[in-house]
C-alpha positions in Angstrom: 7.1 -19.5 -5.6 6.9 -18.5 -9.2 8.8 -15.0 -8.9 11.7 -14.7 -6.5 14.0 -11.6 -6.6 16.4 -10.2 -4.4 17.2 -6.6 -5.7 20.3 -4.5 -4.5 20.5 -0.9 -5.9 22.0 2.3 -4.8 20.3 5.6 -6.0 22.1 8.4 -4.5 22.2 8.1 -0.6 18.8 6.1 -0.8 20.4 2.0 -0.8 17.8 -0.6 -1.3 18.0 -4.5 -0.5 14.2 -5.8 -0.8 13.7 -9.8 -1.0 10.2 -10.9 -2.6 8.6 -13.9 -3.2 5.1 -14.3 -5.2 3.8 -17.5 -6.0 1.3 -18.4 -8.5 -2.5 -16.9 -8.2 -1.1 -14.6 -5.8 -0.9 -10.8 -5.0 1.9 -9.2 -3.4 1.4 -5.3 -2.1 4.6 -3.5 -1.9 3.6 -0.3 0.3 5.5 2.5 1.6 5.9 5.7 2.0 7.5 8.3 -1.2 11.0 7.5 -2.1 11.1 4.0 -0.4 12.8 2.3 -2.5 9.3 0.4 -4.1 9.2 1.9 -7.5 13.1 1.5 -7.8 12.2 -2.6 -7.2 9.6 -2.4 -9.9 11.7 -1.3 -12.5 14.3 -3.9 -11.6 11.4 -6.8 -11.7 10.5 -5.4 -15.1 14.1 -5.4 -16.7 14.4 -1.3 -16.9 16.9 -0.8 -14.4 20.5 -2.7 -14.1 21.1 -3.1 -10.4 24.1 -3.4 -8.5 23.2 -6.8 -7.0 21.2 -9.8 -6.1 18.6 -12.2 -8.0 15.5 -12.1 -10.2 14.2 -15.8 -10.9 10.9 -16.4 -12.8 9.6 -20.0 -12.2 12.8 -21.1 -12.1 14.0 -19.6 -14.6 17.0 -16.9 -13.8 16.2 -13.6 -15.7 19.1 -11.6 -13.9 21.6 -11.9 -11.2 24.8 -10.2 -10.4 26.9 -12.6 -13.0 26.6 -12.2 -16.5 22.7 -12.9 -16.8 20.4 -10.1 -18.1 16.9 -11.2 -19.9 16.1 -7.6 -21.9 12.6 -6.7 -20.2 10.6 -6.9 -23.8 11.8 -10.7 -23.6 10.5 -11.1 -19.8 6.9 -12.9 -19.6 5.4 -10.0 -17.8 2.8 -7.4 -18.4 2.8 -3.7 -16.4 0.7 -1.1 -15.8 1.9 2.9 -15.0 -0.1 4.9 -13.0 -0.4 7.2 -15.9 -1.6 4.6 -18.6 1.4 5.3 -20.7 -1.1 4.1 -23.9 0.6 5.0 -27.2 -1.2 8.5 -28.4 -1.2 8.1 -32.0 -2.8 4.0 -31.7 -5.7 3.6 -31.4 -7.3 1.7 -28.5 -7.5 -1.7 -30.3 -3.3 -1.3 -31.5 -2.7 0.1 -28.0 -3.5 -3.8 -26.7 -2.5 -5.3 -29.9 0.7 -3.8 -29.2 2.1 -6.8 -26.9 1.9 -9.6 -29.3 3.0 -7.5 -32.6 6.2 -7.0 -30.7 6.4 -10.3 -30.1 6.0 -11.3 -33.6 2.6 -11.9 -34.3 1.0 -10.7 -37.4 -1.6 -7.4 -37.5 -4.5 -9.4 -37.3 -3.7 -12.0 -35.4 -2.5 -9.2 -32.5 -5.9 -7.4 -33.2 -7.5 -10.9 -33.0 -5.7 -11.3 -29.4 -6.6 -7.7 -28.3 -10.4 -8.3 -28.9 -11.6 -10.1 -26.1 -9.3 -8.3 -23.8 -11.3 -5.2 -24.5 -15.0 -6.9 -23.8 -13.3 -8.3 -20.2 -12.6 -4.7 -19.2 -15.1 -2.9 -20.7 -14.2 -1.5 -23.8 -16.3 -3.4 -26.0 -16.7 -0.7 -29.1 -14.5 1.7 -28.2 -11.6 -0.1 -29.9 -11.4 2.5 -32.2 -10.8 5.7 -30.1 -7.4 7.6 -29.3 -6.4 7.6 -26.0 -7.5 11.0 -25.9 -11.2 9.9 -26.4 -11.2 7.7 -23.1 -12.0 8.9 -19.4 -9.3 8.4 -16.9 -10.8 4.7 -15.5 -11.2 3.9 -19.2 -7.8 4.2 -20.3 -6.8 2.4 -17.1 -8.4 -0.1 -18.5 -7.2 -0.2 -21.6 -3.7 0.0 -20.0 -4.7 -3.6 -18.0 -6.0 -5.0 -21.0 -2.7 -4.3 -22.6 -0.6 -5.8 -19.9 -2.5 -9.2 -19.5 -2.9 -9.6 -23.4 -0.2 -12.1 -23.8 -0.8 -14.0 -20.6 2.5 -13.0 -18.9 3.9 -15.0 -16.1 4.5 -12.0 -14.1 2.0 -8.9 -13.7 3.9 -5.5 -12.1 1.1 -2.2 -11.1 3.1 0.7 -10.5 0.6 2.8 -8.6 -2.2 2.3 -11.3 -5.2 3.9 -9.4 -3.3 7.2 -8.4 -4.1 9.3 -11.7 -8.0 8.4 -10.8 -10.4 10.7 -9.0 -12.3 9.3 -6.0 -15.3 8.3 -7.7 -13.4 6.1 -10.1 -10.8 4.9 -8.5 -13.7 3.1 -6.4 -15.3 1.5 -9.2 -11.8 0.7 -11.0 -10.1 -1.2 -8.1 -13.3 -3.4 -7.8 -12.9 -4.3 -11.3 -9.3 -4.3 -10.6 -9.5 -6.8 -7.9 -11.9 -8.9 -10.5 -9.1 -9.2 -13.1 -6.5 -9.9 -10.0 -8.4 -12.7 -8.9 -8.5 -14.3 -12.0 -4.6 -13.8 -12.8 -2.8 -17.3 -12.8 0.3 -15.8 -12.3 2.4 -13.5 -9.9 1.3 -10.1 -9.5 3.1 -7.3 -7.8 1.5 -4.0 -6.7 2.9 -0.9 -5.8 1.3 1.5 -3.9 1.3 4.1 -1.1 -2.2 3.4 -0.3 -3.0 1.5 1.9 -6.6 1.6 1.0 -5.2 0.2 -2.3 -3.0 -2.9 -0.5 -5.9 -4.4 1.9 -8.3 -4.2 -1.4 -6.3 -5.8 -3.5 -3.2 -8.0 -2.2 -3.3 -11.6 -0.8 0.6 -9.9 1.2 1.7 -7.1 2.0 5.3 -5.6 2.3 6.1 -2.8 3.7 9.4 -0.6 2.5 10.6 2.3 4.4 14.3 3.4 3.5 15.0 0.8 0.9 14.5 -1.9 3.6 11.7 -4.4 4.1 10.1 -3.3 7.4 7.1 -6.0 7.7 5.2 -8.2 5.7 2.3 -10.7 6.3 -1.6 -10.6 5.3 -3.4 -7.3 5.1 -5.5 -7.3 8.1 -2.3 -8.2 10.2 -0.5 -5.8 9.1 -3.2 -3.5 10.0 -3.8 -5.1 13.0 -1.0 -5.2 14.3 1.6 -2.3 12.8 5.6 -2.5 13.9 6.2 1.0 12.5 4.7 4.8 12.7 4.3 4.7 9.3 2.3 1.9 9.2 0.3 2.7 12.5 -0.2 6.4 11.0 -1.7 4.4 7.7 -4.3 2.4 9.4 -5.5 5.2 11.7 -3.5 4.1 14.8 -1.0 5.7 17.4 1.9 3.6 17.7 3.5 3.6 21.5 6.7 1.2 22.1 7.6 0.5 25.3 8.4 -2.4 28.1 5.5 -4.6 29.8 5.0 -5.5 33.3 1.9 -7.6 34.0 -0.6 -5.2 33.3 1.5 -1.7 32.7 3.7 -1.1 29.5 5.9 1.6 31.0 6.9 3.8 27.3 10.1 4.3 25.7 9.1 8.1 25.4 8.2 8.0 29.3 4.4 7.3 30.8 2.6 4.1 31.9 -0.2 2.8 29.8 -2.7 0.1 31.9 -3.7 -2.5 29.1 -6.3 -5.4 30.0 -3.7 -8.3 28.8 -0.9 -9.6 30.7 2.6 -8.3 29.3 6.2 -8.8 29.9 9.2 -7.4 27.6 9.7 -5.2 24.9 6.2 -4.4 23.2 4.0 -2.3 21.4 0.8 -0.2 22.5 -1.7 0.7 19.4 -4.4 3.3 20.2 -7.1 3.7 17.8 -7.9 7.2 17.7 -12.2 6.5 18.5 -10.9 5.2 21.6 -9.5 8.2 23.3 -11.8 10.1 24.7 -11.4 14.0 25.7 -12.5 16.3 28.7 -12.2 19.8 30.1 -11.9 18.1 33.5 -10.5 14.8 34.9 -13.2 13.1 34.3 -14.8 11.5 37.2 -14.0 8.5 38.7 -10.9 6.1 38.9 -10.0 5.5 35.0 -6.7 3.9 34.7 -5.6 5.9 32.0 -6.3 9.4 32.1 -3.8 11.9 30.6 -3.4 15.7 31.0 -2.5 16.7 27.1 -2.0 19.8 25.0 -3.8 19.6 21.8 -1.2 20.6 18.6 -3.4 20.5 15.9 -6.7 19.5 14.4 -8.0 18.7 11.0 -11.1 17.5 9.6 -11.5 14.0 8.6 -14.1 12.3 7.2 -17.3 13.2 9.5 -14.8 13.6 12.9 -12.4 16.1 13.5 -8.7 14.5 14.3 -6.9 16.0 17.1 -3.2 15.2 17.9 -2.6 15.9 21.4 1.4 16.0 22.8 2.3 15.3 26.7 3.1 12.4 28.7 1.6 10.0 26.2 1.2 11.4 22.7 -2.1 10.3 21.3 -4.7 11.1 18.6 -8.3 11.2 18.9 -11.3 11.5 16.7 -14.1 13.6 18.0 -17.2 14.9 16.6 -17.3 17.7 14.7 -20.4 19.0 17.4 -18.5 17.9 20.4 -15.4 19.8 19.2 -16.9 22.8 19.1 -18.9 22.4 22.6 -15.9 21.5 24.2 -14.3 25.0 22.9 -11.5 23.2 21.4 -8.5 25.1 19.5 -4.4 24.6 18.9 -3.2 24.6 22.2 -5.8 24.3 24.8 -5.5 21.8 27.8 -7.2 18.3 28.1 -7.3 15.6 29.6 -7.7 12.3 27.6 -8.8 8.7 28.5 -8.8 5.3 27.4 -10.0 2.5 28.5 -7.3 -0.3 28.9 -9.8 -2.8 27.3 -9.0 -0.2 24.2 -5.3 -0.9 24.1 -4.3 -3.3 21.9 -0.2 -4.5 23.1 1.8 -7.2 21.6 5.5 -7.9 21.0 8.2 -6.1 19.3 
């Protein structure tokens, strides 16, 4: 692994202890909800915040720990980008990039020589010359990534960098984004609270809730198979621990769920929300899960309205905007809800 760090910090009554490990090529997603603890671990990577313990090792070389070893953060290999460009106002574009290397001792034009190409890879070719005031949003994203990968860093930290962006270009920036990622020979670390933003991006993901590492592994099993609400609530799925008996989970919270696999222990239940289906009546014939629930709330989403029904076995379901409205629906009303134990995904705690 190229960056290693184990960072200890206490910030008020939040106390974070994160491990990471990054190795070369790769990207690693730190995601979690606000106050986490994930920024907090950024700014310790990038040498602008003294913890109170732990490690920071870049390809074997030890750029803090708890000792007497500090490595100021304008002599660390490593580029960053803020979610709000933090580009110099009064540079232009082209000095903005050439920044990097004149800090680092290079002369004017060799720095402006360095910045050059950087602009043509993301897009900038000829607008050099503008203020940061003259770019778009995406473009002085950009300009921001160009300025952080400039000197080849062995280490690339992205604190939130597509949150300032509107929808429309935050889609076109992160597939550019991911471009630049891909080719990136050293360790990159995102930080996000989207997880939109983590599958697109990272080759890992870790999640932080409360200053604590809660789970980590590949994207699409972390969204596959979520060991947290916060997660679950992320990817779109309802989260129900619980303990297995061949085909029952009998819930922590109370309730039986039927699932199609086999299990035994302490486990998980994940519903997607499509899967629940709702009634005015018990719907007819023998379905092995079929709920009586009081619907709390519903809000639009996307092209389906999201209803989160409370009961025996809270659950959330997505229905169309045209059956919700046929079916009477509103903040309170009675249902009953099925799904089909096919539709239940369980695995262990």
């Amino acid at each position: 692994m190229s960056l290693t760090a184990h960072v200890v910090v206490q910030r008020g009554s939040l106390g974070v202890d994160v491990e990471l490990a990054v190795a070369d090529g790769e990207v690693l997603a730190v995601l979690g909800p606000n106050g986490a603890g994930k920024s907090t671990v950024l700014r310790v990577l990038a040498g602008l915040l003294p913890p109170d313990g732990g490690r920071v090792v870049v390809d074997g070389d030890q750029v803090w720990d708890s000792t007497d070893r500090h490595v100021p953060a304008h002599q660390r290999s490593l580029g960053m980008v803020f979610q709000d460009h933090l580009l110099f106002p009064h540079l232009s574009i082209t000095e903005n990039v050439a920044f990097g290397p004149r800090s680092r001792g290079a002369s004017r034009s060799a720095a402006r020589s360095a910045a050059a190409p950087w602009l043509d890879r993301v897009g900038l070719a000829g607008l050099g010359d503008r203020r940061p005031g003259e770019l778009s949003g995406g473009q002085a994203q950009r300009a921001a990534l160009a300025r952080a990968l400039v000197g080849d860093p062995r280490v690339l930290l992205l604190d939130e960098p597509l949150s300032a962006l509107d929808a429309r270009t935050r889609l076109t920036v992160r597939a550019e984004l991911r471009r630049h990622l891909t080719d990136y020979p050293g360790s990159a670390v995102l930080v996000t609270h989207d997880p939109i933003d983590a599958m697109a991006l990272a080759d890992r993901v870790v999640v932080v809730e409360d200053g604590r590492v809660v789970q980590s592994g590949p994207p699409a099993e972390v969204a596959r198979r979520p060991r947290t609400d916060y997660v679950a609530r992320l990817v779109g799925l309802v989260l129900l621990p619980g303990t297995g008996t061949g085909h029952q989970v009998a819930l922590d919270g109370g309730g039986v769920v039927a699932v199609a696999e086999e299990a035994a222990g302490p486990v998980f239940v994940a519903v997607r929300p499509e899967a629940v289906s709702l009634y005015l009546d018990r719907p007819a014939g023998s379905p092995r899960n079929v709920w009586r629930l009081e619907l709390v709330a519903a809000t639009p989403h996307g092209s389906v309205v999201r209803c989160d029904l409370a009961g025996e076995v809270p659950l959330t379901a997505d229905v169309t905007a045209t059956s919700f409205a046929e079916l009477g629906l509103a903040p309170g009303a009675a249902v009953w809800a099925s799904v089909k134990a096919s539709e239940v995904a369980v695995y262990a705690r």
